[in-house]
C-alpha positions, 0 to 999 in steps of 0.5 A: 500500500505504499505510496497511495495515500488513505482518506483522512477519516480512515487514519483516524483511529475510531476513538478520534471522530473527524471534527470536519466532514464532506457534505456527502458525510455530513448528510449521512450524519443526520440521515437524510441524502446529500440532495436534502442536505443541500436543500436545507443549507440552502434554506439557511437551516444547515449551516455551509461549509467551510472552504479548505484549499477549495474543498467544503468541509461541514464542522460535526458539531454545527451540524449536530447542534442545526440538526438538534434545532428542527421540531420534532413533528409533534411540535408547532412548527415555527420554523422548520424543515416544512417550510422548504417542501418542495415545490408542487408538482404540475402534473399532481392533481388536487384530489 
């Protein structure tokens, strides 16, 4: 294996988590698809990434702590995840 290089997060021993993560990792982290993820930093409920060298890398923590913001769906929602749906479908029909 010498001379190819390991993914950062593969070095780590699993006693040390990563502090930073890629949006696909951080989108894992919360359980949504990165596509959701997207949506969400988007509409300002994710926090953005930090730019390294041109590389986006998401803080855990602030994404945890944004995750932890969200309503539970039996609360009142006054700003959630409802707010972003995604736009109508024309080719739904009202019923």
């Amino acid at each position: 294996m010498e001379g190819k290089q390991r993914r950062p997060s593969s070095i780590l021993p699993d006693s040390l988590p990563p502090v930073g993560v890629s949006r696909e990792q951080a989108a894992a982290f919360i359980g949504i698809s990165a596509a959701t993820f997207d949506r969400l930093v988007a509409a300002g409920i994710m926090p953005d990434g930090r730019v390294i060298f041109g590389r986006i890398v998401w803080d855990v923590a602030e994404v945890a702590s944004a995750f932890r913001q969200i309503p539970h769906r039996s609360e009142p929602i006054a700003r959630g995840v409802d707010e972003i749906a995604p736009a109508r479908n024309p080719w739904d029909h009202d019923a």
